[in-house]
ZAMI-524916 format. One record per residue (C-alpha): residue in one letter; residue number from 1; y, x, z. Coordinates in nm, 3 decimals. Layout:
{"A", NUM, {Y, X, Z}}
...
// end
This chain:
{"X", 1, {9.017, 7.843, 9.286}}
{"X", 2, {8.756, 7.845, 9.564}}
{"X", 3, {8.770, 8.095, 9.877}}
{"X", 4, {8.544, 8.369, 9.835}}
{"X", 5, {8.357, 8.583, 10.107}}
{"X", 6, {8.096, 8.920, 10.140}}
{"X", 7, {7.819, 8.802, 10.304}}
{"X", 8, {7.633, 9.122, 10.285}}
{"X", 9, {7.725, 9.481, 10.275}}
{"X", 10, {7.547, 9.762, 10.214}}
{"X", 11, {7.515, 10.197, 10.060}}
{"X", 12, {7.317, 10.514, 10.084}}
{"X", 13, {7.476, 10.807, 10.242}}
{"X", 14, {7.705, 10.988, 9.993}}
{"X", 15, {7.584, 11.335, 9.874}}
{"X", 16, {7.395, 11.545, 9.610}}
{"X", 17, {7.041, 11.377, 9.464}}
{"X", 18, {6.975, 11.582, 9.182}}
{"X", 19, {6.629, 11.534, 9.216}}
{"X", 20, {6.711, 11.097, 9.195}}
{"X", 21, {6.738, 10.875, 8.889}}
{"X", 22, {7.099, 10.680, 8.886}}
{"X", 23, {6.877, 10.361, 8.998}}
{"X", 24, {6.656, 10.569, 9.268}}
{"X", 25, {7.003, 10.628, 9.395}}
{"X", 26, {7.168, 10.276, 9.425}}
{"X", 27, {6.899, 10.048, 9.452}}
{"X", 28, {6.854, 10.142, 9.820}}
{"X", 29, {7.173, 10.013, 9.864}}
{"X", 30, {7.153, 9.683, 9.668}}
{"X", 31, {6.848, 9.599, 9.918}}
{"X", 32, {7.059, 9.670, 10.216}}
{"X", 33, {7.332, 9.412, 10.096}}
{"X", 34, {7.122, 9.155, 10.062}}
{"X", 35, {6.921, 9.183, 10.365}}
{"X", 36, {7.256, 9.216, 10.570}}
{"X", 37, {7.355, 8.853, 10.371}}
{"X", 38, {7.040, 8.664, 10.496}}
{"X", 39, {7.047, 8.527, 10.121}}
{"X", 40, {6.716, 8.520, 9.898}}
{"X", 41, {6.761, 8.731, 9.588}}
{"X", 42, {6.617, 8.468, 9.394}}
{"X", 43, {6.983, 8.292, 9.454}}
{"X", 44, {7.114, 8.556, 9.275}}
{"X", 45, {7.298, 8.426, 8.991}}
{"X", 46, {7.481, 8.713, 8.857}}
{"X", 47, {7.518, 9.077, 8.862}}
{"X", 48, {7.808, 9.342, 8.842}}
{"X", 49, {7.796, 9.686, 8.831}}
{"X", 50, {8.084, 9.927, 8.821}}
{"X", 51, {8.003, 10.297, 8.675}}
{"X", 52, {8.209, 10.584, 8.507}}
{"X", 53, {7.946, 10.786, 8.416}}
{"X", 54, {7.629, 10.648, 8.494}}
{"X", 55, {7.551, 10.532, 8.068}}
{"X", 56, {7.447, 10.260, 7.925}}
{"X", 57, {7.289, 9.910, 8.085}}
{"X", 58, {7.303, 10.073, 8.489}}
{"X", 59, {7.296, 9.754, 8.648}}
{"X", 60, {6.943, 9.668, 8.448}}
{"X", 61, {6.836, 9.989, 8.538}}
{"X", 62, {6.899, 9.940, 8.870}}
{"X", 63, {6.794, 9.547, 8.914}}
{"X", 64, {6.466, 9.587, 8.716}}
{"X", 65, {6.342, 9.808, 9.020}}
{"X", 66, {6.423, 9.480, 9.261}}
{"X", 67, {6.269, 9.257, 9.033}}
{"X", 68, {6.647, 9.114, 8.974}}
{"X", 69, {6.623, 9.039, 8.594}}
{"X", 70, {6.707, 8.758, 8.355}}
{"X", 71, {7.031, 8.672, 8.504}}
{"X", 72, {7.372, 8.783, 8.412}}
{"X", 73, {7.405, 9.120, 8.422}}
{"X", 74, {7.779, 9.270, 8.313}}
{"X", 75, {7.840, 9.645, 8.325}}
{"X", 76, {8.225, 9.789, 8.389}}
{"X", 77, {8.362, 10.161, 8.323}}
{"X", 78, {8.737, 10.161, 8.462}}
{"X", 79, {8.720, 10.552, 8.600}}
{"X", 80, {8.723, 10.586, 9.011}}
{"X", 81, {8.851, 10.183, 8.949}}
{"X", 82, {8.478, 10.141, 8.803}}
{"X", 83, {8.349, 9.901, 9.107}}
{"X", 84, {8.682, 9.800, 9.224}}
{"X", 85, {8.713, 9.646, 8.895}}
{"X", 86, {8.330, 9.473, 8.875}}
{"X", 87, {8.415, 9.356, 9.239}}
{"X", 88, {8.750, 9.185, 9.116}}
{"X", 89, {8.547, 9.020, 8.790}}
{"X", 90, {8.313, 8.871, 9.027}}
{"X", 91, {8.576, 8.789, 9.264}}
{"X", 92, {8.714, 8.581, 8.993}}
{"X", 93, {8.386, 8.453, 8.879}}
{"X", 94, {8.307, 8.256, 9.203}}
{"X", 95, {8.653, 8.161, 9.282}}
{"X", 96, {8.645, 7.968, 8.941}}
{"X", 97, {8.313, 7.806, 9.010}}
{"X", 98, {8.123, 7.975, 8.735}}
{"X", 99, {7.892, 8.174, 8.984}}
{"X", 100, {7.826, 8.069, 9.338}}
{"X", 101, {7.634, 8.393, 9.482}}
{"X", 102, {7.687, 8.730, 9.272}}
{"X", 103, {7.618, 9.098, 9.419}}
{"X", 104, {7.818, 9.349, 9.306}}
{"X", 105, {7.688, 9.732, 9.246}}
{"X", 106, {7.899, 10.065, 9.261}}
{"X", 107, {7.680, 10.375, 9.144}}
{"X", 108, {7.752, 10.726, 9.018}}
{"X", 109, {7.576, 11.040, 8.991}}
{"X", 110, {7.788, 11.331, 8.907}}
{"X", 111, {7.506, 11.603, 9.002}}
{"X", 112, {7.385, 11.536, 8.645}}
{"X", 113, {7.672, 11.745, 8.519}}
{"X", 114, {7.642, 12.076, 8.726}}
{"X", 115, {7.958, 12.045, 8.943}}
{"X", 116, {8.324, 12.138, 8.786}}
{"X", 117, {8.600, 11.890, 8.763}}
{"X", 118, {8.540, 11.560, 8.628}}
{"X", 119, {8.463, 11.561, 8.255}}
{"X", 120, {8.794, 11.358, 8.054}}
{"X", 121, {8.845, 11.281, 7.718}}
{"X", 122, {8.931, 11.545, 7.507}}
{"X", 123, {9.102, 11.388, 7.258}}
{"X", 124, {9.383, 11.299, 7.528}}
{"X", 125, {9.667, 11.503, 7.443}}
{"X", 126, {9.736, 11.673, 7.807}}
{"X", 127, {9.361, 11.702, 7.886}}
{"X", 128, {9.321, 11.854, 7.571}}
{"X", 129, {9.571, 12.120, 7.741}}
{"X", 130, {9.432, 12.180, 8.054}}
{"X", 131, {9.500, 11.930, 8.257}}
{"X", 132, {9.267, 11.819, 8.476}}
{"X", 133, {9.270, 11.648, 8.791}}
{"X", 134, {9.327, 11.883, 9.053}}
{"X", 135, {9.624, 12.034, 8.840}}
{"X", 136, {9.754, 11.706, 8.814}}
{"X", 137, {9.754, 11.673, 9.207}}
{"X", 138, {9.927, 11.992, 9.286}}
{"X", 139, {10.215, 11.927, 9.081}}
{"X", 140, {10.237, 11.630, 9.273}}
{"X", 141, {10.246, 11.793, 9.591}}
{"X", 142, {10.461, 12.034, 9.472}}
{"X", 143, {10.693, 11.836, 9.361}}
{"X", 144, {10.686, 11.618, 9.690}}
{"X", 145, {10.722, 11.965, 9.924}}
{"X", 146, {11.053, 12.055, 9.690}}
{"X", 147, {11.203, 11.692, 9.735}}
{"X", 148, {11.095, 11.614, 10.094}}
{"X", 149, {11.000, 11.887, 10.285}}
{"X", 150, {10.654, 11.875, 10.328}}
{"X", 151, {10.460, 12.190, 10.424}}
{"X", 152, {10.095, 12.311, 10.370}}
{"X", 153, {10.041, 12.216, 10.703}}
{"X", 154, {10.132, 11.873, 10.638}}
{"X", 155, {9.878, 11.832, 10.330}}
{"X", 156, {9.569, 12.057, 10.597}}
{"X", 157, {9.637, 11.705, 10.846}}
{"X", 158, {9.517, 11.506, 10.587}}
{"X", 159, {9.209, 11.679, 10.546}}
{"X", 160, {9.178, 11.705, 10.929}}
{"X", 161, {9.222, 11.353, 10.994}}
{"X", 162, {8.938, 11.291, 10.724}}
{"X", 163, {8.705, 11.488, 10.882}}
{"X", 164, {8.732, 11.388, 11.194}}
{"X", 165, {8.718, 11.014, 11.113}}
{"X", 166, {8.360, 11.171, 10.919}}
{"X", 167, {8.207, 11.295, 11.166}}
{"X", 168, {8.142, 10.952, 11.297}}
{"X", 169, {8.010, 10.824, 10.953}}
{"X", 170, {7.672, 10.879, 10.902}}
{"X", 171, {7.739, 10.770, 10.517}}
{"X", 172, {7.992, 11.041, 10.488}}
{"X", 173, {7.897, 11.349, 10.277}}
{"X", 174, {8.125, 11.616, 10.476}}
{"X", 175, {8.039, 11.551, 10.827}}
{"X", 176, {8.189, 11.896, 11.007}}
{"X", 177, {8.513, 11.838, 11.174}}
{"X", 178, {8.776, 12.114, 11.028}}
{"X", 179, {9.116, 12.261, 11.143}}
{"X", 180, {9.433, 12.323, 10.939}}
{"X", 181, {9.357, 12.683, 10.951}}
{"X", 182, {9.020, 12.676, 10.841}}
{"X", 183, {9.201, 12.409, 10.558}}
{"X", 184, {9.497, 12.653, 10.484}}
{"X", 185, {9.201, 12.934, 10.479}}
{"X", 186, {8.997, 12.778, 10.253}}
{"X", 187, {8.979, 12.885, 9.916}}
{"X", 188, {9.277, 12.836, 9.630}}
{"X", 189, {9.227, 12.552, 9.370}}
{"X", 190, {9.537, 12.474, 9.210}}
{"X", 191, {9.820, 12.588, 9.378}}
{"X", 192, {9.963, 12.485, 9.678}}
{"X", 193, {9.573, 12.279, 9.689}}
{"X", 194, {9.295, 12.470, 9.857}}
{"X", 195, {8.886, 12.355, 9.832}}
{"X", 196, {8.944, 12.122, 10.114}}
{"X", 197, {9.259, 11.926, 10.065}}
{"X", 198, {8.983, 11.854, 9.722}}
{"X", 199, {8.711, 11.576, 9.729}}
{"X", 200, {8.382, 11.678, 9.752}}
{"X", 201, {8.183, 11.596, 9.406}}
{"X", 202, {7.857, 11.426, 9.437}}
{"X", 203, {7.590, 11.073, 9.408}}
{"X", 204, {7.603, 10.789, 9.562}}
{"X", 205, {7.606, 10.389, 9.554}}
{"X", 206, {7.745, 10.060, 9.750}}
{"X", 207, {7.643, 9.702, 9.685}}
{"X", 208, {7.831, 9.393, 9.857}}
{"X", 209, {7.685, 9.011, 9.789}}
{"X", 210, {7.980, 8.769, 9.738}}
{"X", 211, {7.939, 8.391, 9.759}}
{"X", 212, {8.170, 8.080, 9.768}}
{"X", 213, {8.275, 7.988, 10.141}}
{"X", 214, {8.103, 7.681, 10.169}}
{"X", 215, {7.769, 7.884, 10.065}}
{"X", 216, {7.785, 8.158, 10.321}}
{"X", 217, {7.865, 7.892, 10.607}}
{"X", 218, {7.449, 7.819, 10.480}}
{"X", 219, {7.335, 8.188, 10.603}}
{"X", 220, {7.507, 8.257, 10.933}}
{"X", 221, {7.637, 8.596, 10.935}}
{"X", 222, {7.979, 8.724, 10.969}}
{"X", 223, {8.156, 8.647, 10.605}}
{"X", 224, {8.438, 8.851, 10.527}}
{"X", 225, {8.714, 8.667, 10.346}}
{"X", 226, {8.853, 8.823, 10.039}}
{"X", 227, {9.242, 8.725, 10.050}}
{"X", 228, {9.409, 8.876, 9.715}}
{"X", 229, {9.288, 9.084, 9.441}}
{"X", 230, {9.489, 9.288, 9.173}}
{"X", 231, {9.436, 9.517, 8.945}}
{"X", 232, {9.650, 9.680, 8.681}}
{"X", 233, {9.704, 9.938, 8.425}}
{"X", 234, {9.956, 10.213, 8.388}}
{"X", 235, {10.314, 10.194, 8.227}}
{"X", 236, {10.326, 10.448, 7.938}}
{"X", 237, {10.604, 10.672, 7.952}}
{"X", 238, {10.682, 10.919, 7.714}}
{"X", 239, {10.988, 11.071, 7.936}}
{"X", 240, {11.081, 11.138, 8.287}}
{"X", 241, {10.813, 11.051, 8.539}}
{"X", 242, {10.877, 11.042, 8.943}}
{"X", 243, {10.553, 11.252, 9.009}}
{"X", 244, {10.647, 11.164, 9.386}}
{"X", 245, {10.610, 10.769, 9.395}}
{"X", 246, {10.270, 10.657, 9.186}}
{"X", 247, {10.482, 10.337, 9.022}}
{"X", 248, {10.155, 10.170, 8.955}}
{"X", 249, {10.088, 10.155, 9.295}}
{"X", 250, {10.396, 10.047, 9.403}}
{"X", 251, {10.386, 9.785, 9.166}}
{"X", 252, {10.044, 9.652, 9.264}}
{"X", 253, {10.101, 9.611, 9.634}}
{"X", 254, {10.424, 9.402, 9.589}}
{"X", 255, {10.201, 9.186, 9.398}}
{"X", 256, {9.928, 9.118, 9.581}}
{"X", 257, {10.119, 9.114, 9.933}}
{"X", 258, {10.358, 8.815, 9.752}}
{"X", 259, {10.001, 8.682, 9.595}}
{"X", 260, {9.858, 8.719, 9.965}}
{"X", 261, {10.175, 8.598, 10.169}}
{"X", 262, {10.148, 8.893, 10.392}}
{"X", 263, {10.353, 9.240, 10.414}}
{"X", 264, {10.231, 9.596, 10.482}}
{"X", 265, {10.311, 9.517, 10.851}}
{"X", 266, {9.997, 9.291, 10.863}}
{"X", 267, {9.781, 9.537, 10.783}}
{"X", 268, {9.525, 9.674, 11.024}}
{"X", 269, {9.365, 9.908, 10.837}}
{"X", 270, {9.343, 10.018, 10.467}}
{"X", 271, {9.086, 10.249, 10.253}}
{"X", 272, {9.324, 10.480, 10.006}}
{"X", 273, {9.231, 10.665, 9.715}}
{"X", 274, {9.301, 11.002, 9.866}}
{"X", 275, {9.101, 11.192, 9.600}}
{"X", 276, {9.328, 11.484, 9.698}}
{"X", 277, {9.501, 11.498, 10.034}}
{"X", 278, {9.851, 11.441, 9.853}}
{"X", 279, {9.765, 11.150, 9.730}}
{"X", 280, {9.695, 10.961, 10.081}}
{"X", 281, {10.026, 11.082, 10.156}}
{"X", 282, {10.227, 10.974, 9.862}}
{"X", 283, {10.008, 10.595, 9.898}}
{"X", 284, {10.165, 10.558, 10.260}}
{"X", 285, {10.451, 10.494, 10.082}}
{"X", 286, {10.348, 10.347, 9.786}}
{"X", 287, {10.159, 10.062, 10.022}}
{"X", 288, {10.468, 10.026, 10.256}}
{"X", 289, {10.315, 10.177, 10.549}}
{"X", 290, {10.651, 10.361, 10.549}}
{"X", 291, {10.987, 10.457, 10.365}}
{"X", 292, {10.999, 10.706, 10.087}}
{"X", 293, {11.047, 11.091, 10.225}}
{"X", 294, {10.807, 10.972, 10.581}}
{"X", 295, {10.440, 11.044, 10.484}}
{"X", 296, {10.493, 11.358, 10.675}}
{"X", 297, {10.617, 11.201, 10.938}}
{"X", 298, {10.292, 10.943, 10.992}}
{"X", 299, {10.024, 11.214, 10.975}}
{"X", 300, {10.222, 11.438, 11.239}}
{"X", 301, {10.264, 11.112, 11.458}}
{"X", 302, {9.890, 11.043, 11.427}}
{"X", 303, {10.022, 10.680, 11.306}}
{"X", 304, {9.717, 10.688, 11.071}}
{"X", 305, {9.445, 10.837, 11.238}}
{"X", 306, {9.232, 10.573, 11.430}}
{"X", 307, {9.405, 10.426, 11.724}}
{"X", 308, {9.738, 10.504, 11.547}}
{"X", 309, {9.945, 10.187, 11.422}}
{"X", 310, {9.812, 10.175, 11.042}}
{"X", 311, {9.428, 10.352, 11.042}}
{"X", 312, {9.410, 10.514, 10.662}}
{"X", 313, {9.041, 10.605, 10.575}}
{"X", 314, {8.812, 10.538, 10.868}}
{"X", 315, {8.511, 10.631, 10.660}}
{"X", 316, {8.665, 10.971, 10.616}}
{"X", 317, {8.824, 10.865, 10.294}}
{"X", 318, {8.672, 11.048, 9.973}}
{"X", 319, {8.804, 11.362, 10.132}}
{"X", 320, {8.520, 11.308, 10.376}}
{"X", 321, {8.297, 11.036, 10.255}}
{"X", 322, {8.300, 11.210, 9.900}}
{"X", 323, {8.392, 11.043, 9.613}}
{"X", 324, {8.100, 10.973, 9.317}}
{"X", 325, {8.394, 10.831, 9.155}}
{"X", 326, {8.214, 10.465, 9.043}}
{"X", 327, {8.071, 10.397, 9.335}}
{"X", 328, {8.432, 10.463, 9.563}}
{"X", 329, {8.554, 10.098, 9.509}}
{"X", 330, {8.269, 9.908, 9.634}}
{"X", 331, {8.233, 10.188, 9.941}}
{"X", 332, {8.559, 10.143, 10.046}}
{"X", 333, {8.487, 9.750, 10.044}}
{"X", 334, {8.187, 9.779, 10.299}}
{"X", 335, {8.397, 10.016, 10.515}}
{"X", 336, {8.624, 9.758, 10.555}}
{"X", 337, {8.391, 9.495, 10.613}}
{"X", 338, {8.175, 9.687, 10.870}}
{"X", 339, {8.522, 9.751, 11.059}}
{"X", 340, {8.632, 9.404, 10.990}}
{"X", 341, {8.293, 9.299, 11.190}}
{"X", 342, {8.342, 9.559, 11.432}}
{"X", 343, {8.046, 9.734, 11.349}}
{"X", 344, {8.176, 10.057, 11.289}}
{"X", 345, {8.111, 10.255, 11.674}}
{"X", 346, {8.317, 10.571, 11.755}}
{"X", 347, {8.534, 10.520, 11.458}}
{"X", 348, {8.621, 10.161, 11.455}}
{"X", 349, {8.940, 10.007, 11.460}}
{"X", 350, {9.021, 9.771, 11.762}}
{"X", 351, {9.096, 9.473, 11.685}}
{"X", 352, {9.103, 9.478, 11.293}}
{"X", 353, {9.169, 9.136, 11.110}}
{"X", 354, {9.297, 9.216, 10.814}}
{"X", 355, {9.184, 9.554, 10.589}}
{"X", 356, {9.277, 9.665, 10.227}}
{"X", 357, {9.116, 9.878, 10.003}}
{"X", 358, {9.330, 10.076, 9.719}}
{"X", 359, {9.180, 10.299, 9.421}}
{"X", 360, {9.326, 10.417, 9.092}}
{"X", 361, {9.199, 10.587, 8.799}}
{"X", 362, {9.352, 10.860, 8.583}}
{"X", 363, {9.346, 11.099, 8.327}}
{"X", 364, {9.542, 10.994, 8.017}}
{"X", 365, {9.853, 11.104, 7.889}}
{"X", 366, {10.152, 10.949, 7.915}}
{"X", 367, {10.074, 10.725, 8.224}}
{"X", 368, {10.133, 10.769, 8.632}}
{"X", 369, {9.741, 10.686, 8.663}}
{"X", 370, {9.522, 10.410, 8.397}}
{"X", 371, {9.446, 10.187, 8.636}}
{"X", 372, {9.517, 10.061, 9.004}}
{"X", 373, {9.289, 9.831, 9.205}}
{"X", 374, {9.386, 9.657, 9.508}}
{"X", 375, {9.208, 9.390, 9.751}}
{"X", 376, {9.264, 9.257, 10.045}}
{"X", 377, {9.035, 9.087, 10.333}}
{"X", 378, {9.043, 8.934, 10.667}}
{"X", 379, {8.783, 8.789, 10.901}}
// end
């Protein structure tokens, strides 16, 4: 397998088009990755493009408008996992010698369905119940708070910390800093989760340009070494399930940290799929960032707010940055390589070397989440 690196990173600012076409939306942010890689688009030898949503042949919609055609072109729907997943396929793609350049696309635009909770399958037996996502995520946090302690004010710091990381993103969608009064104040979702421990809904779209190691060394720039990549599926369970510790998780970090030779203690900085401000707290643990029963402990300490020891969502996380659930992956990929460059100003992390970027996918019976992606880079 060769070594892989980004070359190019790029996105639009995350927020509500409804007046833009899917490929209005993203192609503005294809352009952007390949003029940050200093490589011709007529290298270009395949595309992949990650959507939940965003129906049928999105990555020809999207290329046509660059005049990127007759190559390649492979569309993935893995939920929020959508571009994680593409990303990994391509990963895999050049490593194996089958590509030697490839951009990668991320792209969603939930507008188009009028806001709400994300539309799931119906013929799933608990959605066909009721239960969508943020019901999902407050009997996880309830469920913490009874077995650990953890208080309302403990799940507002989340949402806090995102914010205020935010503020200094001009990509993110919420850009207001908060308090935990104004998050405790907010209104009720699904009990003990208010509006803003919730992700914002909305468009957006993130492209990265991958190439093998000995091409970007061709194009100057700063590449961005992709170390490990894993991605998995959920264990179905038809009985008892620790709502506390997401097992897929778990699962996929001891993989890729023995696949990487590295430990959670190596990490400078990570993007988390905190979809809901529970779940950032129940992936400290899940990553290793600390022992079971701490994640309270961490956000009171400040231990992953930038200039803490482990910075969790620079970009403001999809609590901040909002979450148009294909296009997540592939954002939290050219957070971390902005911040692995150090071009990332009032919000960057000194000194980063080593990032990783984490997102699931959900919303079928039976199973902690459907899918868990998980990468790694260093520079």
């Amino acid at each position: 397998m060769r070594r892989v690196a980004i070359l190019g990173a790029g996105m639009v600012p995350f927020g509500k088009y409804p007046g833009k076409t899917l490929s209005e939306i993203a192609w503005p942010a294809v352009k952007a990755a390949i003029e940050d890689s200093n490589i011709p688009k007529k290298t270009i030898e395949a595309a992949y493009c990650g959507t939940a949503l965003g129906g049928m042949m999105s990555g020809q919609r999207i290329l046509k408008t660059l005049g990127i055609t007759g190559l390649p072109i492979i569309n993935i729907e893995n939920a929020c996992s959508s571009s994680s997943t593409a990303f990994r396929e391509a990963w895999i793609a050049v490593a194996a010698g089958v590509y030697d350049v490839v951009v990668v696309i991320g792209v969603e635009k939930l507008t188009k369905f009028g806001g709400g909770t994300l539309p799931l399958e119906k013929e799933d037996f608990e959605v066909a119940h009721g239960l969508v996502m943020p019901a999902l995520y407050a009997m996880r946090a309830r469920r913490y708070m009874h077995e650990f302690g953890l208080t309302e004010d403990h799940l507002a710091k989340v949402s806090v910390k995102a914010r205020n990381h935010g503020k200094h993103n001009p990509d993110a969608q919420l850009r207001e800093p908060t308090t935990v009064e104004e998050v405790n104040r907010s209104r009720p979702v699904a009990d003990p989760l208010k509006l803003f421990h919730c992700c914002p809904s909305g468009d957006g779209a993130a492209a990265v340009l991958i190439c093998a190691e000995d091409v970007a060394s061709k194009y100057g720039g700063v590449p961005i070494n992709v170390v490990g990549s894993e991605i998995n599926s959920g264990k179905y369970m038809t009985g008892f399930r620790d709502m506390t510790s997401p097992e897929i998780t778990v699962r996929g970090a001891a993989q890729l940290y023995e696949e990487a030779g590295i430990g959670p203690e190596d990490i400078d900085l990570a993007e988390v799929h905190d979809a809901f401000s529970i779940a950032e707290l129940l992936y400290y643990e899940a990553l290793g960032f600390c022992p079971r029963g701490e994640a309270g402990r961490l956000i009171d300490e400040g231990e992953t707010s930038v200039g803490g020891r482990i910075p969790v969502n620079p970009s403001g996380g999809l609590l901040a940055k909002g979450h148009p659930i294909g296009a997540t992956g592939v954002a939290q990929i050219v957070e971390i390589v902005r911040q692995l460059r150090g071009q990332c100003g009032d919000r960057q992390v000194e000194d980063a070397k080593v990032g990783l970027t984490h997102c699931t996918g959900g919303g079928v019976s039976g199973f902690d989440h459907g899918v868990c992606s998980i990468h790694l880079f260093s520079r």
